[in-house]
Each structure stands twice: as C-alpha cells, then as structure tokens.
PyMOL Python script that loads the backbone (N, CA, C, O; Angstrom):
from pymol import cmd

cmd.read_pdbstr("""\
ATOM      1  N   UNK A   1     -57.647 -30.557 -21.498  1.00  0.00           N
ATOM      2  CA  UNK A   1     -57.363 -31.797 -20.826  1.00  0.00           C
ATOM      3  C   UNK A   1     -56.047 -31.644 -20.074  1.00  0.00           C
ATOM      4  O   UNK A   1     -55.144 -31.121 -20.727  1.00  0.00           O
ATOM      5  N   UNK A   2     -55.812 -31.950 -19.004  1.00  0.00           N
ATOM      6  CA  UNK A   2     -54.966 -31.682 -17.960  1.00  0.00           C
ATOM      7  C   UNK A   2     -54.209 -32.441 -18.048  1.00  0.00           C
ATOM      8  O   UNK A   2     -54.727 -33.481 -18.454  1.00  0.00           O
ATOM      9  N   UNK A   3     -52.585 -32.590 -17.795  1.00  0.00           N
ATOM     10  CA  UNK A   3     -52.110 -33.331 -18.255  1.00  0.00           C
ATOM     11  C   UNK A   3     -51.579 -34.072 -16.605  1.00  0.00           C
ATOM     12  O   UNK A   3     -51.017 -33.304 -15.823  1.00  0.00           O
ATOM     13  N   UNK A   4     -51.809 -35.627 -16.154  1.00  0.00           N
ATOM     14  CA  UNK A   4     -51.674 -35.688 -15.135  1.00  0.00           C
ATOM     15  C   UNK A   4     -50.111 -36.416 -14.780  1.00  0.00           C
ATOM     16  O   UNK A   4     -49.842 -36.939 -13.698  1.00  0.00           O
ATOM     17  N   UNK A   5     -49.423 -36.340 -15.640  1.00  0.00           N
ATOM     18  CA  UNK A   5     -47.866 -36.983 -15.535  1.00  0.00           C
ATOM     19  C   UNK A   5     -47.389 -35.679 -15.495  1.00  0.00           C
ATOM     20  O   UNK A   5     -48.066 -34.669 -15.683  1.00  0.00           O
ATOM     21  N   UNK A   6     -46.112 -35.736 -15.225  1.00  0.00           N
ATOM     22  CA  UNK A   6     -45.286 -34.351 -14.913  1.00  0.00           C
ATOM     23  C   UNK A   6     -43.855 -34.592 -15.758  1.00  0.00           C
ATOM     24  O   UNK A   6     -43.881 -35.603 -16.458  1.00  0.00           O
ATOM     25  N   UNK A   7     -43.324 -34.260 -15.775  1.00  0.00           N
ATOM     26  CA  UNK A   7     -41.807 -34.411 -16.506  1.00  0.00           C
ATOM     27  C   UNK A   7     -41.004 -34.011 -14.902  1.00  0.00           C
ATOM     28  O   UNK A   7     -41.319 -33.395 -13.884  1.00  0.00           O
ATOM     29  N   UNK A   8     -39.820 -34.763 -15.404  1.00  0.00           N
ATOM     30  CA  UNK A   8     -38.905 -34.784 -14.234  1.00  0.00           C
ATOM     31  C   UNK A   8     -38.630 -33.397 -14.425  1.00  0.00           C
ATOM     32  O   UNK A   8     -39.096 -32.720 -13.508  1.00  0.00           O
ATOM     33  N   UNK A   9     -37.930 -32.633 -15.452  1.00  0.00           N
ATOM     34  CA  UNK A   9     -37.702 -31.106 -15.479  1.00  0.00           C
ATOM     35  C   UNK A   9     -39.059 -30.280 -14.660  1.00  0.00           C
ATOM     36  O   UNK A   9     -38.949 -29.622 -13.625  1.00  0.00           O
ATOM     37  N   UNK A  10     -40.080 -30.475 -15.283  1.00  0.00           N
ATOM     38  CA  UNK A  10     -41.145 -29.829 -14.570  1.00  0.00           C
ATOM     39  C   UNK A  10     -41.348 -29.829 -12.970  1.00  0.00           C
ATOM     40  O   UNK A  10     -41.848 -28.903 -12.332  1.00  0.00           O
ATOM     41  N   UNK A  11     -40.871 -31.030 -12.451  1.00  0.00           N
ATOM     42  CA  UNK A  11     -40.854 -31.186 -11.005  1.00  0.00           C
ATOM     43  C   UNK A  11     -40.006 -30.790 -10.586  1.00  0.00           C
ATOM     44  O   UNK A  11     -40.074 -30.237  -9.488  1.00  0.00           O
ATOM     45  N   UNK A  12     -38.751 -30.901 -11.318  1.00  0.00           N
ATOM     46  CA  UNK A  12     -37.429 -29.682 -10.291  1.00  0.00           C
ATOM     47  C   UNK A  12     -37.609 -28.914 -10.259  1.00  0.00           C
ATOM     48  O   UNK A  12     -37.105 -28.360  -9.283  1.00  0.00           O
ATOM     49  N   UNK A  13     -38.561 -27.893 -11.285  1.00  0.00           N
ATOM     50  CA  UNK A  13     -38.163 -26.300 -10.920  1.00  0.00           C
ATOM     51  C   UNK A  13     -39.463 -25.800 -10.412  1.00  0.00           C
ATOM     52  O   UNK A  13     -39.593 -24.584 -10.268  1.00  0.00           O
ATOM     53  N   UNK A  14     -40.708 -26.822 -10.045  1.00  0.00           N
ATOM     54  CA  UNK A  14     -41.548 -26.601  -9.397  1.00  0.00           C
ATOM     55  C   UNK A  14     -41.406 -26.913  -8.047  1.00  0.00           C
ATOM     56  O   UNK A  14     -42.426 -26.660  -7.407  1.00  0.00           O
ATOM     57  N   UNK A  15     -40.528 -27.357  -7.425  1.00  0.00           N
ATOM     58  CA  UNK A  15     -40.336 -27.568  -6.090  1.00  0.00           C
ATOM     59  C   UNK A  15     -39.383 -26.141  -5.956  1.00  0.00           C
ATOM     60  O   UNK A  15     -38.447 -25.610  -6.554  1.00  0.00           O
ATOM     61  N   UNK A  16     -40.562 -25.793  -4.353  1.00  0.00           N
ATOM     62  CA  UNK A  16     -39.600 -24.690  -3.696  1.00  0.00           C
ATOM     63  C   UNK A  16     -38.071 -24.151  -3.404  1.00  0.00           C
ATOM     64  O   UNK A  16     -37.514 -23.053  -3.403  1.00  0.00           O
ATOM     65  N   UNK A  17     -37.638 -25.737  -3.117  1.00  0.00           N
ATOM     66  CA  UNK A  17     -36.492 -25.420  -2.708  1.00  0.00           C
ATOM     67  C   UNK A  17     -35.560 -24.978  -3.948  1.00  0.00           C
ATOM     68  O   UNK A  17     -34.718 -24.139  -3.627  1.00  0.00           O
ATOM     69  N   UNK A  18     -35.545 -25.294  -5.027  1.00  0.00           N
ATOM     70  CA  UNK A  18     -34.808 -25.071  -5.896  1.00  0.00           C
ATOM     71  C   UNK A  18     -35.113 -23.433  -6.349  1.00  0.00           C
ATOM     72  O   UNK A  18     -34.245 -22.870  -7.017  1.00  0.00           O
ATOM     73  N   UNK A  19     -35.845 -22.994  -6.128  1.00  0.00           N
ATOM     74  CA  UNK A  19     -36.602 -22.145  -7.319  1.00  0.00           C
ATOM     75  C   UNK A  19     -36.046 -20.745  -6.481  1.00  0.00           C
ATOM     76  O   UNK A  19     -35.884 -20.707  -5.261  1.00  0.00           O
ATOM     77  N   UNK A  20     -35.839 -19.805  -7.264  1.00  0.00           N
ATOM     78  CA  UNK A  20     -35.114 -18.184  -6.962  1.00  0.00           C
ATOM     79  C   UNK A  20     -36.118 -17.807  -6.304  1.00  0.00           C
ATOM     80  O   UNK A  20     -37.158 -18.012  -6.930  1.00  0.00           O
ATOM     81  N   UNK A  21     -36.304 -17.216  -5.041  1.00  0.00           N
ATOM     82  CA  UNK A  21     -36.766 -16.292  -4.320  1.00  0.00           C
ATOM     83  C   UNK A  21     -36.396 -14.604  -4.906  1.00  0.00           C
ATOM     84  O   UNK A  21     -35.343 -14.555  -5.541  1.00  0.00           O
ATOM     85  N   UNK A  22     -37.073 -13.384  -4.769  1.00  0.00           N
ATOM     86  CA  UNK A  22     -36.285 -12.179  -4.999  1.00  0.00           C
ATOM     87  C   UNK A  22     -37.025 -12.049  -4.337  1.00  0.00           C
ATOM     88  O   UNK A  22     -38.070 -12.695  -4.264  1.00  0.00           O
ATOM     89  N   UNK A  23     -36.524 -10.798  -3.394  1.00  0.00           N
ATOM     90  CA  UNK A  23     -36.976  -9.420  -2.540  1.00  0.00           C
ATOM     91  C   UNK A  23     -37.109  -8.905  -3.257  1.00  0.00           C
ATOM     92  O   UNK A  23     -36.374  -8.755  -4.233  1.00  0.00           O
ATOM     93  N   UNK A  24     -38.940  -8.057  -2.834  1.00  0.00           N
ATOM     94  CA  UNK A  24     -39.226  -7.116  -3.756  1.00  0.00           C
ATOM     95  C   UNK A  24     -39.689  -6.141  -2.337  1.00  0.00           C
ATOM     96  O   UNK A  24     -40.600  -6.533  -1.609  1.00  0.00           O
ATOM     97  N   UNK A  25     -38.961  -4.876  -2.067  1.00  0.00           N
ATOM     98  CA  UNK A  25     -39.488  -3.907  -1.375  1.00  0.00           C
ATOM     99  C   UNK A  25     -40.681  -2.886  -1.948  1.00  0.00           C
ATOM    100  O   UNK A  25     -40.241  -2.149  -2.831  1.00  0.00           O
ATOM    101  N   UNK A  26     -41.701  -2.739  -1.726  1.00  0.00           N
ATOM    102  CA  UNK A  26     -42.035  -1.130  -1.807  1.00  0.00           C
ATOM    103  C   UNK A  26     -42.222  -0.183  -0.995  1.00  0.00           C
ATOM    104  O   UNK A  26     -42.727  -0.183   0.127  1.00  0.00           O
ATOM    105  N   UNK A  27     -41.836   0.541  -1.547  1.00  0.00           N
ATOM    106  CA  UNK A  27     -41.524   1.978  -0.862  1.00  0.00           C
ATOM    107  C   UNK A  27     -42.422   3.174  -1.466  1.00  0.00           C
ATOM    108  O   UNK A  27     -42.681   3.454  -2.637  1.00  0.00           O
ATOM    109  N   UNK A  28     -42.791   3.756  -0.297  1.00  0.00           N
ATOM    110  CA  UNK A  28     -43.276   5.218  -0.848  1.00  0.00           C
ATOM    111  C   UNK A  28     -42.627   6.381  -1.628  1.00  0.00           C
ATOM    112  O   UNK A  28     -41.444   6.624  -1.389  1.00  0.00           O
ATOM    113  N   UNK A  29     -43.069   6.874  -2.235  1.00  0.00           N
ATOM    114  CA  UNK A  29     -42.176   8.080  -2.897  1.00  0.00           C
ATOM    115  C   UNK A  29     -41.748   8.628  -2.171  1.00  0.00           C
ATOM    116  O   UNK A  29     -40.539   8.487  -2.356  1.00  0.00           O
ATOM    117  N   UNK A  30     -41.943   9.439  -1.099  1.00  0.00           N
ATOM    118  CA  UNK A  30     -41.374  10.095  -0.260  1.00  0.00           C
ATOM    119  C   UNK A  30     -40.054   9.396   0.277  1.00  0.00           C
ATOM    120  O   UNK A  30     -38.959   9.888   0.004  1.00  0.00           O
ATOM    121  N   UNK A  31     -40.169   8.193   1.075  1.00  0.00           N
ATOM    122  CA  UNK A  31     -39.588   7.426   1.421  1.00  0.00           C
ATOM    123  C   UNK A  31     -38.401   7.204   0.435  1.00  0.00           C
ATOM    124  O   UNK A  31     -37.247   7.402   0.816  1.00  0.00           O
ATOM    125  N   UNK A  32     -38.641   6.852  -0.648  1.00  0.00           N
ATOM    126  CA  UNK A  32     -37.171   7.000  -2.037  1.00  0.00           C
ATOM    127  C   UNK A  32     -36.730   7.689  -2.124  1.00  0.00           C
ATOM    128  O   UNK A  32     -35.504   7.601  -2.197  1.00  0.00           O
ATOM    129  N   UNK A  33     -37.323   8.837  -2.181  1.00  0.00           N
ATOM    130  CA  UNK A  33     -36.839  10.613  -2.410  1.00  0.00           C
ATOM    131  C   UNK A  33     -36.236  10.954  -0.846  1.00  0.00           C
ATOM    132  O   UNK A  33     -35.812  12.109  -0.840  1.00  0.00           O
ATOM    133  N   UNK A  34     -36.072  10.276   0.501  1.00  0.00           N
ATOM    134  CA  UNK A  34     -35.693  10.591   1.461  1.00  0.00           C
ATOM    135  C   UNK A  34     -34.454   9.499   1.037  1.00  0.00           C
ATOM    136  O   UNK A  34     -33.438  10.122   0.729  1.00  0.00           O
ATOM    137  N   UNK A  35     -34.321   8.294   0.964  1.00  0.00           N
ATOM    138  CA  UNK A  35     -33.236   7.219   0.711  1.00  0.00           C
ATOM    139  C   UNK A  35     -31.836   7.669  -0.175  1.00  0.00           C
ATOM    140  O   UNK A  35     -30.622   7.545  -0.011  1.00  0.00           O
ATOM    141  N   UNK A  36     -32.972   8.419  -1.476  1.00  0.00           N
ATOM    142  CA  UNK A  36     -32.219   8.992  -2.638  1.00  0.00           C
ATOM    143  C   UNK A  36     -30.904  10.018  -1.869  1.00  0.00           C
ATOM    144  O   UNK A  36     -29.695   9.786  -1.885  1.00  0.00           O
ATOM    145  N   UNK A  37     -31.794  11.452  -1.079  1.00  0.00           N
ATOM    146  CA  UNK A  37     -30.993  12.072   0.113  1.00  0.00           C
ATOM    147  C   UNK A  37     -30.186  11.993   0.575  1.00  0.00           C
ATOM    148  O   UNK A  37     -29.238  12.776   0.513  1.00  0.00           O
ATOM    149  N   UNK A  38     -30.278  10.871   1.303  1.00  0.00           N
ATOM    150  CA  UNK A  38     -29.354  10.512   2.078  1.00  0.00           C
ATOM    151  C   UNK A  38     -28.036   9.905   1.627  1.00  0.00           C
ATOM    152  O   UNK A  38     -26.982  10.268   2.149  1.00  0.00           O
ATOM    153  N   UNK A  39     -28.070   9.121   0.810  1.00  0.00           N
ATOM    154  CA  UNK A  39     -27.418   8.425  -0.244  1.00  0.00           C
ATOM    155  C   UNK A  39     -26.526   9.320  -0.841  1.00  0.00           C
ATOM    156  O   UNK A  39     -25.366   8.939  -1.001  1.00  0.00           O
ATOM    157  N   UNK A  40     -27.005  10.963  -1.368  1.00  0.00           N
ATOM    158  CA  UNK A  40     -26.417  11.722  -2.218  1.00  0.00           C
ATOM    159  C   UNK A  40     -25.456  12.388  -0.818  1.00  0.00           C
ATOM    160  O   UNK A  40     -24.234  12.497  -0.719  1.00  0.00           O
ATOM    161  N   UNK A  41     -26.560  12.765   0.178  1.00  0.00           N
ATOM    162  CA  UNK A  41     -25.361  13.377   1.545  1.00  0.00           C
ATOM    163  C   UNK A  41     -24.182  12.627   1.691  1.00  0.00           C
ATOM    164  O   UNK A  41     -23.114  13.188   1.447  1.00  0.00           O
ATOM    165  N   UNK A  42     -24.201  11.246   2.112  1.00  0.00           N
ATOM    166  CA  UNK A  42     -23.086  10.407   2.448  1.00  0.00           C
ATOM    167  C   UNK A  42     -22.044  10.313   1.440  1.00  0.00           C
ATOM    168  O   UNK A  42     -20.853  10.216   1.734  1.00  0.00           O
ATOM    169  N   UNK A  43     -22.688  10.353  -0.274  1.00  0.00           N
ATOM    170  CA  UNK A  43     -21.638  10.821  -1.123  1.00  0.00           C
ATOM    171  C   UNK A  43     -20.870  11.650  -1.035  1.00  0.00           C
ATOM    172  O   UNK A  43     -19.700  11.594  -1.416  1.00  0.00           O
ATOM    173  N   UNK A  44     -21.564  12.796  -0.375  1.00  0.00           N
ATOM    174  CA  UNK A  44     -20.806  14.265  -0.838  1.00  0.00           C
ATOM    175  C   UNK A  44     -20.065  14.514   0.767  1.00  0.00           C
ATOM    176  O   UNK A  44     -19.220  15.398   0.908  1.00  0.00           O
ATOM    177  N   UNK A  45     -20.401  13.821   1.671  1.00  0.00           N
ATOM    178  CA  UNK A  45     -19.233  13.884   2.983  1.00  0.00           C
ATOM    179  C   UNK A  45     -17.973  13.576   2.933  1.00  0.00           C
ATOM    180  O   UNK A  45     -16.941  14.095   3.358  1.00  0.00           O
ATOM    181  N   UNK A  46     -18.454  11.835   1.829  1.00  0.00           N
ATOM    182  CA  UNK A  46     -17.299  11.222   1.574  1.00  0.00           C
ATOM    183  C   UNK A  46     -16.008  12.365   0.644  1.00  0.00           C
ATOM    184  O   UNK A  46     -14.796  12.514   0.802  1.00  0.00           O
ATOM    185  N   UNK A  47     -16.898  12.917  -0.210  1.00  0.00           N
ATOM    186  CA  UNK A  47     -15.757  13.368  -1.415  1.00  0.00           C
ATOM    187  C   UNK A  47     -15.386  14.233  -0.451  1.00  0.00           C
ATOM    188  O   UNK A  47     -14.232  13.914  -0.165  1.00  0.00           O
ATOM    189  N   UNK A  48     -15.844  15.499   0.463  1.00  0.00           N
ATOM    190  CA  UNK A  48     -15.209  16.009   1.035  1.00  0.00           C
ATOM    191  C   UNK A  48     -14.388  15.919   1.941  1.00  0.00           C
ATOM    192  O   UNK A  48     -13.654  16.906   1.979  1.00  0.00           O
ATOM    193  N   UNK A  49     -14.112  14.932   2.937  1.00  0.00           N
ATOM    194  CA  UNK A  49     -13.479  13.893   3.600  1.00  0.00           C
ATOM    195  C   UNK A  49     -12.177  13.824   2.649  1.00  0.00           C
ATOM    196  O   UNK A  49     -11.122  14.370   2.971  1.00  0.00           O
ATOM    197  N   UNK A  50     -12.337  13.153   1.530  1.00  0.00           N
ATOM    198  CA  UNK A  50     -11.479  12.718   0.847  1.00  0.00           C
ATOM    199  C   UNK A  50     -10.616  14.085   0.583  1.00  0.00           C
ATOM    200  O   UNK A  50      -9.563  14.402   1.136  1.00  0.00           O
ATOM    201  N   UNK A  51     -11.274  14.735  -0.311  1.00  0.00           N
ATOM    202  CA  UNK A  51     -10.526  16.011  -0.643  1.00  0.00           C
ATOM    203  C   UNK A  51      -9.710  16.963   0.594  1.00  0.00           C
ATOM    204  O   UNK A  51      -8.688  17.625   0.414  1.00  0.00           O
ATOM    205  N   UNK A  52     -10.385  16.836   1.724  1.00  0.00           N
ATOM    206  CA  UNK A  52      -9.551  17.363   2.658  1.00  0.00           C
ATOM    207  C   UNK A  52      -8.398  16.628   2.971  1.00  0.00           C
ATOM    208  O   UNK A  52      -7.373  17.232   3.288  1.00  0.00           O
ATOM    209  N   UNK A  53      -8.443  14.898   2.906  1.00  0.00           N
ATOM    210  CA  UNK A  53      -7.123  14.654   3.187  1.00  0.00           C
ATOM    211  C   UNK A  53      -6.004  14.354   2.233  1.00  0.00           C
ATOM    212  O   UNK A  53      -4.812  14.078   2.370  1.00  0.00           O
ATOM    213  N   UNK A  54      -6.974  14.537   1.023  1.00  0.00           N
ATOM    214  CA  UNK A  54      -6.261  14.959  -0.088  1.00  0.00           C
ATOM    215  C   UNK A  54      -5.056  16.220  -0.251  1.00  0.00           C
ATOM    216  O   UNK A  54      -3.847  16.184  -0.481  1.00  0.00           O
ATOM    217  N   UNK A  55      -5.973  17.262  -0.026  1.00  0.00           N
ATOM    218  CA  UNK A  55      -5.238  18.441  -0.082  1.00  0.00           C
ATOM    219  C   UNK A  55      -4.474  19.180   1.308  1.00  0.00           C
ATOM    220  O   UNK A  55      -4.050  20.333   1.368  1.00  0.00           O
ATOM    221  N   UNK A  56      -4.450  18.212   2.302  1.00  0.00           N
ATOM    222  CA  UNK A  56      -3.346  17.977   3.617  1.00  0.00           C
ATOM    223  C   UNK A  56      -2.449  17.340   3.102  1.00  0.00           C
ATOM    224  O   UNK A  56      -1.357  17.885   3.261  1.00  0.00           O
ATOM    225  N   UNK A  57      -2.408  16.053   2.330  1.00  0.00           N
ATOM    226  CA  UNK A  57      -1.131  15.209   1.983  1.00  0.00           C
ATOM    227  C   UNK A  57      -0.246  16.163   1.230  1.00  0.00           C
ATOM    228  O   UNK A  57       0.945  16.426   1.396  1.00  0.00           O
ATOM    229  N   UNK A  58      -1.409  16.766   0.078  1.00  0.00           N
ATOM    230  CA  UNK A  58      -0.509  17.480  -0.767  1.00  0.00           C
ATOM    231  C   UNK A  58       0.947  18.857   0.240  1.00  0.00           C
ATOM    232  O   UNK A  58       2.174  18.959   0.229  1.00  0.00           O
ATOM    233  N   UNK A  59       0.015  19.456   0.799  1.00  0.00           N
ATOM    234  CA  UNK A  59       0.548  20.196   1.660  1.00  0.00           C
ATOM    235  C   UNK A  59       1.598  20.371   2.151  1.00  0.00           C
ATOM    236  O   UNK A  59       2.343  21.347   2.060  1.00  0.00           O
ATOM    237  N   UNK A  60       1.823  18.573   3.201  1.00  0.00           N
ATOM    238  CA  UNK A  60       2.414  17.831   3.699  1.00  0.00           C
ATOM    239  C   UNK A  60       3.660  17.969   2.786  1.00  0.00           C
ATOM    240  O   UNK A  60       4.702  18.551   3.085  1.00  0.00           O
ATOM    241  N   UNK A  61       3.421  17.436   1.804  1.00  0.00           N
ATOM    242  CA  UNK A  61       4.612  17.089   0.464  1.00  0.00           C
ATOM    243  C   UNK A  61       5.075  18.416   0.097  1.00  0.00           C
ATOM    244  O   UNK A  61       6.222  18.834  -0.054  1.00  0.00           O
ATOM    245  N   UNK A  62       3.954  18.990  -0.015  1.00  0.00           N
ATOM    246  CA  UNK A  62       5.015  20.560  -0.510  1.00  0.00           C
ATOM    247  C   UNK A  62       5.999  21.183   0.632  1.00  0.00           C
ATOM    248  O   UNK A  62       7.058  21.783   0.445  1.00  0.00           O
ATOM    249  N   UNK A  63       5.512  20.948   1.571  1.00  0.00           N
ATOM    250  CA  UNK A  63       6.155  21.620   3.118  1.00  0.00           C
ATOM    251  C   UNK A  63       7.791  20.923   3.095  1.00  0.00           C
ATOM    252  O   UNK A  63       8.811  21.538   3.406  1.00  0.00           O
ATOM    253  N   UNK A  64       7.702  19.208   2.553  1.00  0.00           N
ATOM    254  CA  UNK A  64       8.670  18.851   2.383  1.00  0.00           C
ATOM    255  C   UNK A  64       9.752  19.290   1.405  1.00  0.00           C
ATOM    256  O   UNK A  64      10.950  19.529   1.549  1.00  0.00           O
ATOM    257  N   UNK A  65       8.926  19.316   0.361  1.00  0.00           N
ATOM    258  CA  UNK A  65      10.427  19.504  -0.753  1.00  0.00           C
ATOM    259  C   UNK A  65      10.278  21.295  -0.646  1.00  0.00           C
ATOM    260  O   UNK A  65      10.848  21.930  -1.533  1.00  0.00           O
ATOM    261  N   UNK A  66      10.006  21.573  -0.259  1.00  0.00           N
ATOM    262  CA  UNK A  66      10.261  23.429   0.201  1.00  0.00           C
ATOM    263  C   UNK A  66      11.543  23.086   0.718  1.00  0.00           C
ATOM    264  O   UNK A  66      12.611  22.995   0.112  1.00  0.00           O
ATOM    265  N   UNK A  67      11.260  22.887   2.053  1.00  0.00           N
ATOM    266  CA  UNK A  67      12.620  22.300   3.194  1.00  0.00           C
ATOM    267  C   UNK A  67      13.572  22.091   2.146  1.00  0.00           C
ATOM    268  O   UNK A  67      14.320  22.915   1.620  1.00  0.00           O
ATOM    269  N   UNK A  68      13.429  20.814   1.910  1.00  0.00           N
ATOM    270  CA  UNK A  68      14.726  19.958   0.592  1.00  0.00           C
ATOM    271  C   UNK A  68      15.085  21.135   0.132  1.00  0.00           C
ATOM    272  O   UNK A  68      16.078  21.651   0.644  1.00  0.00           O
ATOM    273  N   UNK A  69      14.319  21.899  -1.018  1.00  0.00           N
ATOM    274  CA  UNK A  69      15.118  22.958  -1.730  1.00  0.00           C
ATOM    275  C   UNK A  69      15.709  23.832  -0.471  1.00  0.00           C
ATOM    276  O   UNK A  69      16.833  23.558  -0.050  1.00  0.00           O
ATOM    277  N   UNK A  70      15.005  24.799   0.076  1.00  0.00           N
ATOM    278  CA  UNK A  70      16.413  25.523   1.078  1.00  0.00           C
ATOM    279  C   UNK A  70      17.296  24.918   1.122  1.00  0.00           C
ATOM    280  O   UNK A  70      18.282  25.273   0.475  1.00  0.00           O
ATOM    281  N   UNK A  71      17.332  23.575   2.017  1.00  0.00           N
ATOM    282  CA  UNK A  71      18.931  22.946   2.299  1.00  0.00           C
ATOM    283  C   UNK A  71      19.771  22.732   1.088  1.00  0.00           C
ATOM    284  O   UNK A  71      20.916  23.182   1.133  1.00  0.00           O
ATOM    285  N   UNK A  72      19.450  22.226   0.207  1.00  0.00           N
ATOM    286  CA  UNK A  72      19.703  22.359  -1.234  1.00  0.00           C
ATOM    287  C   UNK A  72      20.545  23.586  -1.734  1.00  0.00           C
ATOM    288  O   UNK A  72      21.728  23.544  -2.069  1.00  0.00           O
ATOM    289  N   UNK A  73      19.735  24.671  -1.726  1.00  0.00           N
ATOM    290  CA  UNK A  73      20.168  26.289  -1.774  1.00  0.00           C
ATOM    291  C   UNK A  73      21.483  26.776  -0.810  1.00  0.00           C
ATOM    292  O   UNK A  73      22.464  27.430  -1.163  1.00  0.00           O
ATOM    293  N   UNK A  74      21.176  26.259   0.448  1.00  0.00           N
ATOM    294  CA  UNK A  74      21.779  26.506   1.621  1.00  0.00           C
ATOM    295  C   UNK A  74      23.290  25.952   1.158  1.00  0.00           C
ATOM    296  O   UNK A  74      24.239  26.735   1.122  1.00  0.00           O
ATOM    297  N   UNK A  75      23.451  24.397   0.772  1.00  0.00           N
ATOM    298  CA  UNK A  75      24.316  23.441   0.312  1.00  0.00           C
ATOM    299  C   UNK A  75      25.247  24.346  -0.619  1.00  0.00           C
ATOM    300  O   UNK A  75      26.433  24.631  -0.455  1.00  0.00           O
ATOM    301  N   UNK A  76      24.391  24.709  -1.624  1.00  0.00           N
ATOM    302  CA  UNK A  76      24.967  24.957  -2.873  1.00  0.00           C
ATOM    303  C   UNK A  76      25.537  26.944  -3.017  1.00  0.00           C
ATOM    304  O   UNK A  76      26.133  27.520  -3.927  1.00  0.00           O
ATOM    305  N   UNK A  77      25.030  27.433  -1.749  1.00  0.00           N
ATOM    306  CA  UNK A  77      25.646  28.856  -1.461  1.00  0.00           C
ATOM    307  C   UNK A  77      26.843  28.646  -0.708  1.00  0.00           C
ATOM    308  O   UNK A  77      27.680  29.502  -0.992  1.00  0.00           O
ATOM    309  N   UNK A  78      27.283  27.714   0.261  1.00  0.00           N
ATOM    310  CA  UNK A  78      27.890  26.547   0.786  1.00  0.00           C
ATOM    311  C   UNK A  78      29.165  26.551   0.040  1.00  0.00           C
ATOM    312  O   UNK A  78      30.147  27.187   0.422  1.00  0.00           O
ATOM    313  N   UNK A  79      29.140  25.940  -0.867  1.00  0.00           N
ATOM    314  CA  UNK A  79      29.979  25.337  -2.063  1.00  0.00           C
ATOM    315  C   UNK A  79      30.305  25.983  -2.980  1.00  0.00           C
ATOM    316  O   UNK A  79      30.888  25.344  -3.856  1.00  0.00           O
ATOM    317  N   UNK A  80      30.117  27.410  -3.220  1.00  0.00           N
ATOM    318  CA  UNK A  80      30.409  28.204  -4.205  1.00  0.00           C
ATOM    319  C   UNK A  80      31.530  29.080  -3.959  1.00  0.00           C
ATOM    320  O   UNK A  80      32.298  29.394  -4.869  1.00  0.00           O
ATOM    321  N   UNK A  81      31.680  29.545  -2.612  1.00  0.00           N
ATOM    322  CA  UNK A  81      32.993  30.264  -2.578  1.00  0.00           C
ATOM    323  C   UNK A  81      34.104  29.562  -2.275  1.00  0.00           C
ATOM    324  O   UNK A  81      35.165  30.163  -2.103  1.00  0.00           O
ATOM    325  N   UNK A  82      34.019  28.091  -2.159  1.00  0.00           N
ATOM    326  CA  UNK A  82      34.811  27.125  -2.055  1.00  0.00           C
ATOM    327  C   UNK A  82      35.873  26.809  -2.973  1.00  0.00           C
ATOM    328  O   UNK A  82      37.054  26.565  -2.724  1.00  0.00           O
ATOM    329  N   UNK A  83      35.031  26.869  -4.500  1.00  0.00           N
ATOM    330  CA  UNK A  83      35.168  26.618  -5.548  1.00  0.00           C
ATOM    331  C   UNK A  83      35.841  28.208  -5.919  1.00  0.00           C
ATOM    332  O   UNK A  83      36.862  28.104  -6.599  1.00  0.00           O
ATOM    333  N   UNK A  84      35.659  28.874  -5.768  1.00  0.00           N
ATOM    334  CA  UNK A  84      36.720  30.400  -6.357  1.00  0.00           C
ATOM    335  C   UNK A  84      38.250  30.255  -6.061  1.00  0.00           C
ATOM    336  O   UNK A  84      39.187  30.541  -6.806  1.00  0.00           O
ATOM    337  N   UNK A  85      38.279  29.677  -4.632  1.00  0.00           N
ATOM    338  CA  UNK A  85      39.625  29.344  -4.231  1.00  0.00           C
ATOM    339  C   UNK A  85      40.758  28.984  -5.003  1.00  0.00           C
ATOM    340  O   UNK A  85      41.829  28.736  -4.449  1.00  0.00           O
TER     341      UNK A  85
END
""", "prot")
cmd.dss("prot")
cmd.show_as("cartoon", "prot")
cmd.util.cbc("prot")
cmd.orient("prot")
C-alpha cells in the first residue's frame, strides 16, 4: 500500500535542487593508463626543474662564502705581520 502523504523531510531531499549531483567520468583503460603518464611526466619535470634550481642556488651560495673566506684569508695574512711589530 503506497503511502500517499509525504513527510516534509521526504520532500526536501527529493526535490532536485537540494540534492548532491556527482560527476561520474568513464574512461577507457587505455585512456587512464595515458592520464596516469602524463601525470607521472609532469611530476618528474617538476622535480627536475626543482632540483636544478635547487642545486644552482646551492652553487650560487657556495661561490659566495668561497669569496668571503679568501677575503677573510686575504684580511687575516693582512694582519699578521702587523702584529709581530
């Protein structure tokens, strides 16, 4: 027997507008296994990308305190026969 009254709850979440929509894609296997690909390429550009300007900064920084120490060295060969006086 059908029940022909509704409950107010029953009518809100039976009206469209309220109610969750989801996207559901399908895809071919191939098609995933090409997505998957690509996905893993753009990873591995990125890390390398990264790591290159990674290991330029580093570079960068060592090139610097190299410099620093000479002048440093330079300073302190400088200052030593000063001090015999």
């Amino acid at each position: 027997m059908a029940n022909m009254y509704t409950s107010l709850f029953d009518s809100f979440f039976a009206d469209s507008f309220f109610t969750l929509h989801r996207t559901v894609y399908v895809v071919s296997d191939s098609q995933l296994e090409e997505l998957k690909k690509r996905q893993h390429q753009e990873e591995l550009d990125n890390l390398t990308g990264s790591r290159k300007r990674l290991e330029a900064n580093y570079q960068s920084r060592v090139k610097i305190l190299d410099e620093r120490e000479a002048e440093l060295k330079k300073e302190l060969k400088a200052l030593a026969p000063a001090e015999k006086k």
